[in-house]
C-alpha positions in Angstrom: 21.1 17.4 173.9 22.6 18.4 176.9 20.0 17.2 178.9 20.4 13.9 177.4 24.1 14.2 177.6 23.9 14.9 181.1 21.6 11.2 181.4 24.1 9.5 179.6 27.2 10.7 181.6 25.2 10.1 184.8 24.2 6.4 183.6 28.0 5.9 182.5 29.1 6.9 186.1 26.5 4.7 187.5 27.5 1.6 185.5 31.3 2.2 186.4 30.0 2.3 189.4 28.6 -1.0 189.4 31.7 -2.7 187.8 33.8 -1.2 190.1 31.7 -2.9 192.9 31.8 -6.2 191.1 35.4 -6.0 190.4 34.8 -6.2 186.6 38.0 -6.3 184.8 39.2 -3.5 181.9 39.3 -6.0 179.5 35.4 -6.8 180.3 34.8 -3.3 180.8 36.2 -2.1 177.5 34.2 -4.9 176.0 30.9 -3.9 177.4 31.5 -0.1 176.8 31.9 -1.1 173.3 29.3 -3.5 172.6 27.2 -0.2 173.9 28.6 1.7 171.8 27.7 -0.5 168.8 23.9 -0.6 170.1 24.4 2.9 169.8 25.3 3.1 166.2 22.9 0.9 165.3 20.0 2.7 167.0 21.5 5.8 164.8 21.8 3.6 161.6 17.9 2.6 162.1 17.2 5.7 162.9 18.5 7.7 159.5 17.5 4.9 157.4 13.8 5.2 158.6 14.8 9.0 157.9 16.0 8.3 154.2 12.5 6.0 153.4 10.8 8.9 154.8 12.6 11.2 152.3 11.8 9.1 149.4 8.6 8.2 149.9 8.0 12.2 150.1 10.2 12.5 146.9 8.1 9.7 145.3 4.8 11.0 146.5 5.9 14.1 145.0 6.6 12.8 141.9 4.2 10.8 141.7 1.5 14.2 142.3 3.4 15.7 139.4 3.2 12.9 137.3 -0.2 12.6 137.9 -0.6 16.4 137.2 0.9 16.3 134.4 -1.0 13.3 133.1 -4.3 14.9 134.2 -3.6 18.0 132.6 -2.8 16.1 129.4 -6.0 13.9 129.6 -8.2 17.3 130.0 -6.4 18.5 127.2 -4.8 21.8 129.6 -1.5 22.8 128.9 1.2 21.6 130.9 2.3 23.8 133.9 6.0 23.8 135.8 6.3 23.9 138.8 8.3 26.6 140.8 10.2 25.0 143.2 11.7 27.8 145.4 15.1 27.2 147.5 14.6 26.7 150.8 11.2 24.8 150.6 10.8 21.4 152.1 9.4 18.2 150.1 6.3 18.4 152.6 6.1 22.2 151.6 6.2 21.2 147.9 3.6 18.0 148.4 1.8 20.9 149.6 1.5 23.2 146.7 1.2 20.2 144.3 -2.3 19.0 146.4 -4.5 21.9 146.2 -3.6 21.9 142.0 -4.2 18.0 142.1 -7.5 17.7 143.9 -8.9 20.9 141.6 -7.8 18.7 138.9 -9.5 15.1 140.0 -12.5 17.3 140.1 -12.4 18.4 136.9 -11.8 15.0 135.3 -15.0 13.9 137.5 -16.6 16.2 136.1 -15.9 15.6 132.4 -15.3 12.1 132.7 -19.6 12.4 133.9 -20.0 14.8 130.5 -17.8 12.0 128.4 -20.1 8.9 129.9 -23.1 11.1 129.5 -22.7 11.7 125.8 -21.5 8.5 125.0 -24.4 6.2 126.7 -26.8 8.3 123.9 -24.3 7.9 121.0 -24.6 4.0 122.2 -28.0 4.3 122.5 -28.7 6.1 119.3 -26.2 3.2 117.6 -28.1 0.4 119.3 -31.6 2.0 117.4 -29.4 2.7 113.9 -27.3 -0.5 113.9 -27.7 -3.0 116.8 -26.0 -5.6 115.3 -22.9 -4.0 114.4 -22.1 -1.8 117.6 -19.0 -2.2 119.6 -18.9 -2.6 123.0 -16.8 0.7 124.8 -13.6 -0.7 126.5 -13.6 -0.8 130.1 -12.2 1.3 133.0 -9.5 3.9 131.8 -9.5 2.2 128.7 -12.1 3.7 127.6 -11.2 7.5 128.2 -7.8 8.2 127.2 -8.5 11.5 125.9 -11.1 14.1 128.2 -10.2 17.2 126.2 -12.7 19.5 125.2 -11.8 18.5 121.7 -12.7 15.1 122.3 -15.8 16.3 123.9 -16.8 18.4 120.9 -16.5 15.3 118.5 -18.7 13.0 120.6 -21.4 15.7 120.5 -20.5 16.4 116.6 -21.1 12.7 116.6 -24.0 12.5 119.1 -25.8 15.6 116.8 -24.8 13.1 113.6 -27.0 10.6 115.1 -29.8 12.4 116.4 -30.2 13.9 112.9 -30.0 10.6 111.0 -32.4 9.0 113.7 -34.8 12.3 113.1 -34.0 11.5 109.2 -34.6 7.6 109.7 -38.5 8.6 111.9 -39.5 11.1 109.3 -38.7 8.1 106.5 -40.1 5.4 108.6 -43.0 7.6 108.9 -43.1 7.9 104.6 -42.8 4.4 103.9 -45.6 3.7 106.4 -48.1 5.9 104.7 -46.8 4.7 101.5 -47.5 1.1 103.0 -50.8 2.3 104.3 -51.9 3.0 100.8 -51.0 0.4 99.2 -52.6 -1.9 101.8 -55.9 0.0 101.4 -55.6 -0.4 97.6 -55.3 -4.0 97.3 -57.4 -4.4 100.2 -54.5 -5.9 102.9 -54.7 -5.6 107.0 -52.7 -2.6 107.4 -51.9 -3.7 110.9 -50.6 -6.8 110.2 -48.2 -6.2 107.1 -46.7 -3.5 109.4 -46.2 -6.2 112.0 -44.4 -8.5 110.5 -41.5 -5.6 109.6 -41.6 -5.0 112.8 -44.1 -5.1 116.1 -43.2 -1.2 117.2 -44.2 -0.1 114.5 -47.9 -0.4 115.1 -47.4 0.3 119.3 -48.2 3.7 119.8 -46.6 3.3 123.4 -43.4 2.5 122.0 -40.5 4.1 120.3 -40.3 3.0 116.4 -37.9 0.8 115.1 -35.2 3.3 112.7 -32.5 0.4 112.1 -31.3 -0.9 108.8 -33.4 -3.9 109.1 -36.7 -1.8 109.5 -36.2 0.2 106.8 -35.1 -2.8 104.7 -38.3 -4.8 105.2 -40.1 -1.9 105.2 -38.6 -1.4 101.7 -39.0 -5.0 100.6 -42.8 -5.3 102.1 -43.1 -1.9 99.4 -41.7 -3.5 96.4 -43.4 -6.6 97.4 -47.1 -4.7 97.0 -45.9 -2.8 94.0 -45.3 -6.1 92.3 -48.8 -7.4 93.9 -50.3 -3.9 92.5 -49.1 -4.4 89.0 -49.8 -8.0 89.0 -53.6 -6.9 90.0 -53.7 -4.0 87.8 -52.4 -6.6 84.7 -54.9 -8.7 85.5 -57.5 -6.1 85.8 -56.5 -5.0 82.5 -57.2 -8.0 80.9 -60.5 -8.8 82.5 -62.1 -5.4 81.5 -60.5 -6.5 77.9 -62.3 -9.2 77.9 -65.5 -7.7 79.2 -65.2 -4.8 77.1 -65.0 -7.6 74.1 -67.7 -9.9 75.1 -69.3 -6.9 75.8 -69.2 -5.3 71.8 -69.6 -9.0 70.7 -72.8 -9.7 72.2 -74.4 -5.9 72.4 -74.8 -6.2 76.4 -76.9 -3.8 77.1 -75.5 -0.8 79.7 -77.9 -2.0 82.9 -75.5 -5.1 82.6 -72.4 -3.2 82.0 -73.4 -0.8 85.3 -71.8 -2.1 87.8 -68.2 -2.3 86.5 -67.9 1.5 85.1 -66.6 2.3 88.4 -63.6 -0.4 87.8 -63.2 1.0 84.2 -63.3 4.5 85.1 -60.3 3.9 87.5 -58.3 1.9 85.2 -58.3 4.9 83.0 -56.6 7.1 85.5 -53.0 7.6 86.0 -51.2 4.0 87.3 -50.1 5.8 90.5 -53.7 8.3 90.7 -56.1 5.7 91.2 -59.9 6.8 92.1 -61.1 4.4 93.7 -58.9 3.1 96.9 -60.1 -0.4 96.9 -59.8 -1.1 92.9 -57.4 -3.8 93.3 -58.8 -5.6 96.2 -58.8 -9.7 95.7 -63.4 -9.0 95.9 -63.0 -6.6 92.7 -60.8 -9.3 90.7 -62.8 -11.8 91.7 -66.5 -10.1 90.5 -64.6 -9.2 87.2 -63.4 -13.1 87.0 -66.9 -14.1 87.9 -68.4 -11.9 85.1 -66.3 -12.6 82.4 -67.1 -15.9 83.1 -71.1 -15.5 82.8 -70.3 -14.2 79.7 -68.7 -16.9 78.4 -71.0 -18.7 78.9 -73.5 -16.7 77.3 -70.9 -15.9 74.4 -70.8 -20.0 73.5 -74.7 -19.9 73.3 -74.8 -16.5 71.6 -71.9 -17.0 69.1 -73.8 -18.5 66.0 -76.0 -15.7 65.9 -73.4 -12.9 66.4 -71.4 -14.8 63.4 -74.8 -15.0 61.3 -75.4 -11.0 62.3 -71.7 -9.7 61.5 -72.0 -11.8 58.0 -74.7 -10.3 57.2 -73.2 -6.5 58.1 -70.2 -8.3 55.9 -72.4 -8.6 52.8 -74.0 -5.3 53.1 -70.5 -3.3 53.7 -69.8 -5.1 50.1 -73.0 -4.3 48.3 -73.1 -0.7 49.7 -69.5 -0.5 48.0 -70.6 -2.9 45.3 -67.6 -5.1 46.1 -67.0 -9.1 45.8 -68.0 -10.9 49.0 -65.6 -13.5 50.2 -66.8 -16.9 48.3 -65.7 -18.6 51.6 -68.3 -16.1 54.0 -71.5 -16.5 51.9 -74.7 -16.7 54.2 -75.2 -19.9 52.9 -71.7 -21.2 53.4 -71.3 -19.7 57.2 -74.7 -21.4 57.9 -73.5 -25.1 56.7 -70.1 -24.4 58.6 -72.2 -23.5 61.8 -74.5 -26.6 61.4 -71.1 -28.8 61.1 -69.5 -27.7 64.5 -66.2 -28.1 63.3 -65.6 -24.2 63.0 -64.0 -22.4 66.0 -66.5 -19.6 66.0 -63.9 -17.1 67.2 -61.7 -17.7 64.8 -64.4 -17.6 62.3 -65.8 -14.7 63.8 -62.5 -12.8 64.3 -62.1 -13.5 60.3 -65.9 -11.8 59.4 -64.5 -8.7 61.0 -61.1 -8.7 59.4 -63.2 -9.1 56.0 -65.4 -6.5 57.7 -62.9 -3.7 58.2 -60.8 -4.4 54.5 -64.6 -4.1 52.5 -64.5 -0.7 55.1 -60.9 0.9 54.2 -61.7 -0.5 50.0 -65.2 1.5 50.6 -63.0 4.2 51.9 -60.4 4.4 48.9 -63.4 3.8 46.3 -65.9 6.7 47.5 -64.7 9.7 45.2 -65.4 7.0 42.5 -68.6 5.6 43.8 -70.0 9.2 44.4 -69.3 9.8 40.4 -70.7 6.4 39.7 -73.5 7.3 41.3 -74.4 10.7 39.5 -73.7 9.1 36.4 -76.1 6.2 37.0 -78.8 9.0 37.8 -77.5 11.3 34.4 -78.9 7.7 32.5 -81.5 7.7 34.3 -82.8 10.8 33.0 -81.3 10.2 30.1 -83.8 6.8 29.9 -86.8 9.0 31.5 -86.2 11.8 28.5 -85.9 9.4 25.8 -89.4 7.6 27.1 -90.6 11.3 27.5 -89.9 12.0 24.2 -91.9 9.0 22.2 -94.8 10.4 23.7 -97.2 12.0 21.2 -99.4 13.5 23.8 -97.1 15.4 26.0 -97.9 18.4 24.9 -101.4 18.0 25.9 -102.9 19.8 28.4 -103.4 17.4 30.3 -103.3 17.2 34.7 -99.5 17.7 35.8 -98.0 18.0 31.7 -96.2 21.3 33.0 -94.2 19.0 35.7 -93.1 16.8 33.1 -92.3 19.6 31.0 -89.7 21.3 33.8 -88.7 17.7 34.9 -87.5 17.5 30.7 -85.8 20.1 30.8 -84.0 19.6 33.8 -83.1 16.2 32.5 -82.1 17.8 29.1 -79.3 20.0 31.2 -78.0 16.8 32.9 -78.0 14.5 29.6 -76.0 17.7 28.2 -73.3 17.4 30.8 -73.5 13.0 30.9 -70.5 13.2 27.9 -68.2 15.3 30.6 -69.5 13.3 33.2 -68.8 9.7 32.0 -64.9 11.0 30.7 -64.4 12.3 34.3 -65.1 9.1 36.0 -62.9 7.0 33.1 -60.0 9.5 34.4 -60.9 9.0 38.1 -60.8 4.9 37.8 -58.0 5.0 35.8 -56.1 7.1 37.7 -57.3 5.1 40.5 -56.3 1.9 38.8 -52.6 3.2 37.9 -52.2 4.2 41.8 -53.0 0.8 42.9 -51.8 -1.5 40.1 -55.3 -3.7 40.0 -58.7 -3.2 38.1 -61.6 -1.3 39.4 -63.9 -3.3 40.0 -67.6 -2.8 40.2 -70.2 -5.9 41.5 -67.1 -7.8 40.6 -66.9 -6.6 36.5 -64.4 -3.9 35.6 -65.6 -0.4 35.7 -63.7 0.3 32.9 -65.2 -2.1 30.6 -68.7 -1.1 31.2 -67.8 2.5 31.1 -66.6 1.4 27.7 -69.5 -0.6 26.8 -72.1 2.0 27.4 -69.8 4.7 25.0 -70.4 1.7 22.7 -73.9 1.1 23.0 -74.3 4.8 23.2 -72.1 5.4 20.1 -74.3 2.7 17.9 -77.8 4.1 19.5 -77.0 7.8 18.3 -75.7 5.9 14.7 -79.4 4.0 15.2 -81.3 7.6 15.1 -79.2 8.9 12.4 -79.8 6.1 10.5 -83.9 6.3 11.3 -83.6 10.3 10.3 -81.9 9.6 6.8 -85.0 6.9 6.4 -87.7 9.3 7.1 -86.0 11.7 5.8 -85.8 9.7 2.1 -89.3 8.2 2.8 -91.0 11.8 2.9 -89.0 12.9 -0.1 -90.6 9.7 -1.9 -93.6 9.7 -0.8 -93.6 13.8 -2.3 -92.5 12.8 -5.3 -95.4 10.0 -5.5 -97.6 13.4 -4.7 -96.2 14.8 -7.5 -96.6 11.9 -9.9 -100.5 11.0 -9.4 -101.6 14.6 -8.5 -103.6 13.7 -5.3 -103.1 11.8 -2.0 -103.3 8.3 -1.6 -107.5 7.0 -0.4 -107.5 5.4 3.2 -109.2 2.5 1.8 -105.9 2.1 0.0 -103.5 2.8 2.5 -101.8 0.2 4.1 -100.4 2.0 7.6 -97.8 0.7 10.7 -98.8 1.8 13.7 -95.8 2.9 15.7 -95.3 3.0 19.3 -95.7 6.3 20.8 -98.2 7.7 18.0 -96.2 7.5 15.3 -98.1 8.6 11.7 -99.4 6.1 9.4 -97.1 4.9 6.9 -97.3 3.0 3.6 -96.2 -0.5 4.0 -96.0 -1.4 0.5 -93.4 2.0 0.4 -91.5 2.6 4.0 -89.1 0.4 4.3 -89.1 -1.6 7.7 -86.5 0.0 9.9 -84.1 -1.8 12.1 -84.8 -2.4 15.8 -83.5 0.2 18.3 -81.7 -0.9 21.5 -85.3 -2.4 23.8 -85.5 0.9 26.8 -86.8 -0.8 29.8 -90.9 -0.1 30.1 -90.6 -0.2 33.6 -90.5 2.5 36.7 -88.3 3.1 39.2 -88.5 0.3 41.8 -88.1 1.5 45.8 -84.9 0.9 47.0 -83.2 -0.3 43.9 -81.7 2.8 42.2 -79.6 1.5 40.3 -81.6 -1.0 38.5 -83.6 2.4 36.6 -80.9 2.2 34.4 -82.1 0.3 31.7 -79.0 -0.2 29.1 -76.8 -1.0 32.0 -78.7 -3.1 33.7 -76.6 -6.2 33.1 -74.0 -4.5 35.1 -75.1 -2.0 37.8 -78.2 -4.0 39.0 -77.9 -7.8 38.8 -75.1 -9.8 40.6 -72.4 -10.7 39.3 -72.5 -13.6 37.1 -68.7 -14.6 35.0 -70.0 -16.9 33.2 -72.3 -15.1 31.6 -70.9 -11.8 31.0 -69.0 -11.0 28.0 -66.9 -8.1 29.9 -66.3 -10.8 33.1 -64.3 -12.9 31.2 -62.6 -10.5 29.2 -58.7 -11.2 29.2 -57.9 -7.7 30.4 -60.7 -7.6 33.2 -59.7 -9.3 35.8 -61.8 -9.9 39.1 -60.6 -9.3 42.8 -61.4 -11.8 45.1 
């Protein structure tokens, strides 16, 4: 300053050296010393207001460090730090101590801001595979990190794990439905590679990543339910095709070379819905060889029909005669044969009624067989009863003759079973009635009432033992006469005298002129046994047990109380 002092002094001294030579006036010189002193002051002036913008812009710059020190502590999540502002210290000393703290911190928000973008261009990524169509675009700049804590941090990867594990989830899905899919296409017989196309192209790239969005898994879901519905529309129809092939089949007796080739289809069908044998059971070529068949068949089944009707009519009337039931009036062989020669009939209707008729004759057999089996020994008990009775009016079976001791053992053996016929014959009266009382209808048997002919034959049986009574007392009275005639003329009647009727069986000679003519006995039948006809060996019952059924010419058949079942 002194040195400059010294300048100024020595240029003042020049200048009033110089107006002292020009012969300036005071006035001017007073004028001129203070317009320089005015150009002084203003030099100052500019001079400490360049100082004061200095000063502020250090004070700003320093505020603006600790603002952003502050803010960058606060985005990183740190806590906030004061600063120690010692006396004594300038603002460039403070600006300083702030930089060092600043520029650590700009690195560290580098740093996690890289971590931040890192994390969240997979959780995009990730939501772009999950849910393209619903992802939001991140805000720009700054905007989109206003928060770099740690915390933040631990929720993007919190989130970013989320995803991973619902995309792994999603994959491992992707990866079920797709074998599920598979299977399904190789049952019905479907280009695996092509259903999984149109869900989605990647699917079947082995180069590329696999579609897990909500749309993938939704037509992968709907292309599922889609073949299930296909499957148990296959399977339905399948069904009913081996139905009907299973039908035509029984109806027409095919023979099991024919049946060959579709066991495989049947066996399957008869597995568990979701355990199928075969994998290509419901495939379009399996329906369509089923179709064709059941076709043939029908075919066959319109030229075949007249004699399955004619075959199961005839297994009608023999179910009835076995049981000795009333055939339908309306299914007689001669009534199904005019109705075939008409062609008006539906033959499956027709048919479909022969077997109905069919199965009741077989549930009525059913209900009547503890009966029937009764009926049956009884009909043999008369039998032998007939047998013993023809057995007896033979004079010469006692002769010993070839075979005599057979007959002798076979008459006693019938003796023990005529013994037991009384037992027998009340047995079965209990068993119909009862039978008759449980079902509110007659028994019925070759269409006349059990009942009643169980009735008749303990009539005719009751007047036939009155009949041999009667014939004892008449032989009986006749030997006492014909004594007392002995006794009378004192010697035996000559032979030219005699006047004898020859008997059948033997019989001794008798007086005509003294025995009485006795009345006829109930005619026994004279013939044997006949092959295949049991029943008609029973001669007094014949009427009943052996010939058809005739109501117009049976007494018991039109009886008021013995009604006839249809």
């Amino acid at each position: 300053m002194e040195g400059e002092d010294t300048t100024c002094r020595s240029l003042l001294r020049e200048l009033q050296t110089i107006w002292e030579e020009m012969g300036e006036s005071d006035e001017e010189r007073d004028r001129m010393l203070l317009q320089l002193e005015q150009e002084c002051l203003d030099v100052y002036r500019r001079k400490v207001d360049q100082a004061n913008c200095a000063r502020a812009r250090l004070h700003q710059l320093l505020a603006d460090s600790e603002s952003e020190l502050a803010s960058l502590l606060s985005l990183l999540g740190d806590r906030p730090c004061m600063l120690e502002k010692r006396s004594g210290t300038t603002l460039r000393e403070q600006l300083l101590s702030v930089s060092p703290q600043l520029e650590c911190l700009r690195l560290r928000k580098e740093e996690r801001l890289k971590q931040f973008e890192d994390v969240q261009c997979q959780i995009q990524r990730l939501s772009r595979e999950i849910s393209p169509g619903t992802l939001q675009e991140a805000e720009n700049g700054a905007l989109c990190w206003k928060d770099l804590s740690l915390r933040k941090l631990h929720e993007y990867h919190c989130q970013l794990q989320e995803l991973q594990d619902e995309k792994s989830s999603r994959l491992h899905k992707v990866s079920e439905l797709l074998e599920v899919l598979q299977g399904y296409c190789v049952l019905l017989g479907i280009d695996y590679t092509e259903a999984v196309k149109e869900v989605h192209p990647s699917l079947c790239d082995p180069g590329q990543s696999r579609s897990i969005s909500d749309e993938t898994l939704e037509k992968l879901g709907k292309a599922i339910e889609d073949m299930e519905n296909e499957k148990s529309e296959r399977l339905q129809k399948i069904h009913n095709l081996v139905a009907l092939l299973r039908e035509l089949w029984n109806l027409m007796d095919t023979p099991f070379e024919e049946r060959q080739p579709f066991r495989n289809i049947i066996r399957n069908l008869a597995a568990p819905e979701h355990d199928l044998a075969e994998p290509t059971s419901l495939t379009l070529k399996t329906i369509a060889q089923a179709e064709k068949e059941v076709v043939r068949l029908n075919q066959l089944k319109v030229s075949r029909m007249k004699e399955l009707v004619l075959k199961k009519q005839g297994e009608l009337e023999e179910t009835c005669n076995m049981a000795h039931l009333d055939c339908d009036p309306n299914l007689t062989q001669e009534k199904v044969a005019r109705l075939l020669e008409s062609g008006i009939v539906d033959l499956s209707e027709l048919l479909a009624t022969i077997e109905s008729s069919i199965a009741e004759a077989k549930e009525e057999s059913l209900g009547r067989q503890d009966i029937m089996e009764r009926m049956e020994r009884w009909i043999s008990a008369c039998e032998e009863e007939s047998w013993l009775e023809e057995y007896n009016k033979d004079e010469s079976r006692f002769n010993a003759t070839r075979g005599a001791h057979l007959s002798l053992k076979r008459a006693e053996r019938a003796r023990v079973i005529v013994a037991k016929l009384p037992n027998l014959l009340e047995s079965l009266k209990s068993k119909t009635r009862s039978w008759e009382d449980e079902r509110g209808r007659p028994f019925l048997y070759n269409g006349i009432s059990l009942l009643a002919i169980l009735e008749e034959y303990s009539l005719l049986r009751r007047e036939k033992e009155e009949e041999k009574r009667r014939l004892r007392e008449e032989k009986r009275m006749q030997e006492q006469l014909q004594t007392e005639q002995e006794l009378l003329y004192g010697t035996k009647p000559s032979k030219k005298g005699q006047v004898g009727l020859r008997v059948s069986g033997n019989n001794a000679n008798r007086r005509l002129s003294i025995v009485p003519e006795p009345l006829p006995a109930p005619k026994a039948s004279n013939q044997g046994p006949q092959k295949g006809s049991r029943v008609k060996r029973y001669s007094p019952m014949m009427n009943y047990v052996a010939l058809p059924k005739d109501p117009e010419a049976s007494s018991i058949g039109s009886a008021p109380d013995s009604p006839v079942a249809a």
